[in-house]
C-alpha positions as CSV (number, residue, x, y, z in Angstrom):
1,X,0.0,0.0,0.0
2,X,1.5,3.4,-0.9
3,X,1.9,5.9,1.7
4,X,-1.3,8.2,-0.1
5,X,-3.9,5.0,-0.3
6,X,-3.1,4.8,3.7
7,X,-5.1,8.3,4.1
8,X,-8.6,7.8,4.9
9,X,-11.0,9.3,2.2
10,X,-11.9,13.2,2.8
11,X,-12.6,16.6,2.0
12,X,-10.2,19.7,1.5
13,X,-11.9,22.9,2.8
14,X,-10.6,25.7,1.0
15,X,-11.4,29.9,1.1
16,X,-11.3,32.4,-0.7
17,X,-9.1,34.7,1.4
18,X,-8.9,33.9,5.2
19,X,-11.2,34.5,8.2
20,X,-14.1,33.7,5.3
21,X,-15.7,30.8,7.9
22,X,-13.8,28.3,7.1
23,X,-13.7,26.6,10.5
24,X,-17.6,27.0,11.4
25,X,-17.7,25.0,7.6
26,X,-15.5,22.6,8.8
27,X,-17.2,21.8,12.3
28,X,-20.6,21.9,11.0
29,X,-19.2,18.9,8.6
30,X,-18.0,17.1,11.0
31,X,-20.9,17.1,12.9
32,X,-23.1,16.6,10.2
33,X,-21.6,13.4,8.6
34,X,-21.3,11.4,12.5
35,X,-24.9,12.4,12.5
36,X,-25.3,10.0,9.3
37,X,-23.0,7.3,10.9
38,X,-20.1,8.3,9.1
39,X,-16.8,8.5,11.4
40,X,-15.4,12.1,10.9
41,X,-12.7,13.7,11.7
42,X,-11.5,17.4,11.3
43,X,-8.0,18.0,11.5
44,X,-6.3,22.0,9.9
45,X,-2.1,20.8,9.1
46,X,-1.2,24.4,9.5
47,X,-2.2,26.7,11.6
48,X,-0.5,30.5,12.4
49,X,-2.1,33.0,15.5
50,X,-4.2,31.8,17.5
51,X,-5.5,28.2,18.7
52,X,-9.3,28.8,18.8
53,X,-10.0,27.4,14.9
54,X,-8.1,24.0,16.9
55,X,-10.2,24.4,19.6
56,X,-13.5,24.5,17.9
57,X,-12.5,21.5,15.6
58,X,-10.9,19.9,18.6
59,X,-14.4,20.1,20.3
60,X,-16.3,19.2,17.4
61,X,-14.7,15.8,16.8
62,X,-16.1,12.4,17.9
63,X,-13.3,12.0,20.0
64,X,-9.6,13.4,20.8
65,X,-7.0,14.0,18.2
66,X,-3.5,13.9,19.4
67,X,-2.3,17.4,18.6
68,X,0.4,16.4,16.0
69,X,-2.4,15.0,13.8
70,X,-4.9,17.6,14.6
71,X,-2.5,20.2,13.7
72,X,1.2,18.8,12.3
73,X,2.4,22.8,11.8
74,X,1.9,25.7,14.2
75,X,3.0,29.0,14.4
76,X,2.2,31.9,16.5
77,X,2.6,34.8,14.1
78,X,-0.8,35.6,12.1
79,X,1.4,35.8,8.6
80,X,2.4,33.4,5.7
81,X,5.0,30.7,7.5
82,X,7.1,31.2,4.6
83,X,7.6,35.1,5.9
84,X,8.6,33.6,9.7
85,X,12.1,32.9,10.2
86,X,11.8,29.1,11.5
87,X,12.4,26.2,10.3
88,X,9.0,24.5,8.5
89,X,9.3,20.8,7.9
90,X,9.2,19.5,4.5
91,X,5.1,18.2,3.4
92,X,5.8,14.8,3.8
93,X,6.2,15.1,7.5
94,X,2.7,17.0,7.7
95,X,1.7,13.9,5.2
96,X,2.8,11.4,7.9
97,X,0.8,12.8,10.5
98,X,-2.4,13.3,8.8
99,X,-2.2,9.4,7.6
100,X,-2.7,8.5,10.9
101,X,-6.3,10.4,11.7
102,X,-8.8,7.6,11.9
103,X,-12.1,7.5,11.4
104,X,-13.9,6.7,7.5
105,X,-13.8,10.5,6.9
106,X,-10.9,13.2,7.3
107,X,-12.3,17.1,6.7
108,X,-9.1,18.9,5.9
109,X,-9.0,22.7,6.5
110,X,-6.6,24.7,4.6
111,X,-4.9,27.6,6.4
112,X,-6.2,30.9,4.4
113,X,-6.6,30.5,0.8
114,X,-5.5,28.1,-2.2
115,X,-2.2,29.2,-2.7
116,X,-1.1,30.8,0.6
117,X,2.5,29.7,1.0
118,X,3.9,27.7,4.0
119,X,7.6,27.5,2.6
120,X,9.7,28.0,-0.4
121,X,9.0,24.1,-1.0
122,X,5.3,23.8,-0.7
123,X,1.9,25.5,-0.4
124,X,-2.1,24.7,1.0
125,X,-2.1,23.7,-3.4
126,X,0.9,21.1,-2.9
127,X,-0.8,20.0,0.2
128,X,-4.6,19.5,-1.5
129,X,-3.1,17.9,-4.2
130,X,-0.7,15.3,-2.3
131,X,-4.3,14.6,-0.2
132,X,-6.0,13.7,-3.5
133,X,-9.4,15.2,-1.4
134,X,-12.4,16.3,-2.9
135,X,-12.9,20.3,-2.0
136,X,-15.4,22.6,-1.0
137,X,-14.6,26.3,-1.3
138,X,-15.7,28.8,1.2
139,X,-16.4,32.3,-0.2
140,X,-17.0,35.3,1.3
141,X,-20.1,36.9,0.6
142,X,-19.4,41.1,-0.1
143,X,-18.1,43.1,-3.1
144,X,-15.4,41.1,-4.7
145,X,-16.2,37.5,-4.4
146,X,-17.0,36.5,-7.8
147,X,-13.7,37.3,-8.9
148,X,-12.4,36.0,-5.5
149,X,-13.7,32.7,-6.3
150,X,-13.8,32.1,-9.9
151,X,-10.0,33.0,-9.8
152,X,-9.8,29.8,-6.8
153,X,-11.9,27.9,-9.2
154,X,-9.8,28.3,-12.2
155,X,-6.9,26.9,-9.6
156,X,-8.6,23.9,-8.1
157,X,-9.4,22.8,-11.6
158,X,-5.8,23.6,-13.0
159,X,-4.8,20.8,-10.2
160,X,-6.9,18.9,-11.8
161,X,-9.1,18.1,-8.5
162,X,-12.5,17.5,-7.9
163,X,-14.5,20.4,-6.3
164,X,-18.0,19.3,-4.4
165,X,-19.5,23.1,-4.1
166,X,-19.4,26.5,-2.3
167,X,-20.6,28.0,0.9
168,X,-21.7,31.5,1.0
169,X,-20.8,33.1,3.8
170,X,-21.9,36.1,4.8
171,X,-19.1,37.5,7.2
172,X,-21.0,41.0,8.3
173,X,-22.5,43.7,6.5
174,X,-21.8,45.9,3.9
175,X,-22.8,48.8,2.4
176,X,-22.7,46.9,-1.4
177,X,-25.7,45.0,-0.3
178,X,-26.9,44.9,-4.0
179,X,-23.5,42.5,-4.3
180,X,-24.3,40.5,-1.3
181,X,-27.8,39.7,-2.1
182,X,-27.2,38.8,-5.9
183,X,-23.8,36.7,-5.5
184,X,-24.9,33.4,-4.9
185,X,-27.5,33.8,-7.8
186,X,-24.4,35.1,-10.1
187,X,-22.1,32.3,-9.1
188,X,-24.6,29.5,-9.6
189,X,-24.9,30.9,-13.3
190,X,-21.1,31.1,-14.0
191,X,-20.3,28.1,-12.1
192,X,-21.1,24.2,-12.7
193,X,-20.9,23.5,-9.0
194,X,-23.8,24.2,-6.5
195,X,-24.3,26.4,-3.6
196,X,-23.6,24.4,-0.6
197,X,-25.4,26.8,1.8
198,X,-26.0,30.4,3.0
199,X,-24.7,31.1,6.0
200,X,-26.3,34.1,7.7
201,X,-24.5,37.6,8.8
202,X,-21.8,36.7,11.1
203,X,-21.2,33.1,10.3
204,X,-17.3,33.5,11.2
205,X,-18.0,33.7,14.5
206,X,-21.0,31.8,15.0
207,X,-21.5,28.1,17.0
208,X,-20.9,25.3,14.3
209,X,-24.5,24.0,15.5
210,X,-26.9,26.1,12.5
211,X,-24.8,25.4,10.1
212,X,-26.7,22.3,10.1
213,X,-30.1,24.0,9.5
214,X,-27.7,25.7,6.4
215,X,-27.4,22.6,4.5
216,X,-29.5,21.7,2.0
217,X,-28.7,18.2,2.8
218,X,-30.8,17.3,6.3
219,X,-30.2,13.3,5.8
220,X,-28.4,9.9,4.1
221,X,-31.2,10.2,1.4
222,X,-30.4,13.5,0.5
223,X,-26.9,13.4,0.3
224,X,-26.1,13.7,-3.8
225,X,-23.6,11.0,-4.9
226,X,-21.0,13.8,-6.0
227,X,-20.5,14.7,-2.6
228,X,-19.1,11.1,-2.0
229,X,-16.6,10.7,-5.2
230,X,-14.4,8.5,-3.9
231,X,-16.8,6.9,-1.1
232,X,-19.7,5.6,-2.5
């Protein structure tokens, strides 16, 4: 078995930029599929500031992570890792810890968006594409995000990976509310993947527990076969 068939099936979450809600996604996954009796696990491989994204998918998993796999790559400064003077281990070490998650389902999140670098060797694109995942992109909802997220689009299909769909996130208020309230609309015209969800005014920041209510998919029945490429 090669070292990438030992790394249980999953899902990359993406963003386009950072602090779009990428970790309420993520826990709202997690809890969603061990609802349907689907072991799942959330684990973010880097991670730079603070610990609270860790802490919520910490506490939203079935059961404890040890640190190294829940996060193989910390570092305190909020910046790129490449920009920190330190020493950042080369991706197959982040690879060997993230083989060992268990569970039938491993939810990735990516640390900012698709090409944010983490050295001079490797980025979250190297890392998305050595997983093999399917991905779900996280866009914030305001002035900008069509070009935000048909720019991450055009990436994630240059790699040649499968995307699932988007969330909408709607990270606070604006005063282009014309943009806001017409983006999903506009991106489910340009794009040939579907809207996810909408999650409401502060959906950074909010508990992981509506996103459920977000989903258009409430059960097993429900759940369309894309969203399962490489499980069912």
């Amino acid at each position: 078995m090669s070292p990438l068939e030992a790394i249980p099936k999953g899902l990359f979450i993406t963003g386009t930029d950072t602090d779009v809600g990428k970790t309420v996604i993520t826990c709202g996954l997690i809890q969603f599929f061990n609802q349907l009796g689907i072991e799942s696990f959330g684990v973010k491989p880097v991670c730079c500031g603070g610990t609270d994204d860790l802490d919520m998918i910490s506490a939203a998993n079935p059961s404890h992570l040890p640190k190294k796999i829940l996060n193989p790559l910390y570092l305190e400064k909020p910046a790129a890792p490449q920009s920190i003077q330190t020493v950042i281990p080369p991706l197959k070490e982040v690879l060997r810890q993230l083989y060992k998650t268990p569970g039938s389902l491993t939810i990735v999140e990516g640390a900012g968006g698709w090409k944010v670098p983490v050295s001079k060797e490797w980025d979250m694109e190297a890392l998305a594409i050595s997983l093999d995942h399917p991905v779900i992109i996280v866009v914030a909802n305001k002035l900008g995000a069509l070009n935000h997220t048909l720019l991450t689009v055009q990436a994630i299909q240059a790699a040649q990976l499968h995307i699932v769909g988007f969330f909408l996130n709607t990270v606070e208020e604006t005063a282009y509310s014309h943009a806001q309230s017409t983006n999903k609309a506009v991106l489910e015209e340009l794009l040939p993947y579907p809207c996810l969800g909408e999650i409401p005014v502060g959906g950074a920041s909010i508990d992981s527990l509506p996103l459920l209510e977000s989903l258009k998919i409430s059960s097993e029945i429900d759940l369309p076969l894309h969203f399962f490429p490489k499980i069912s």
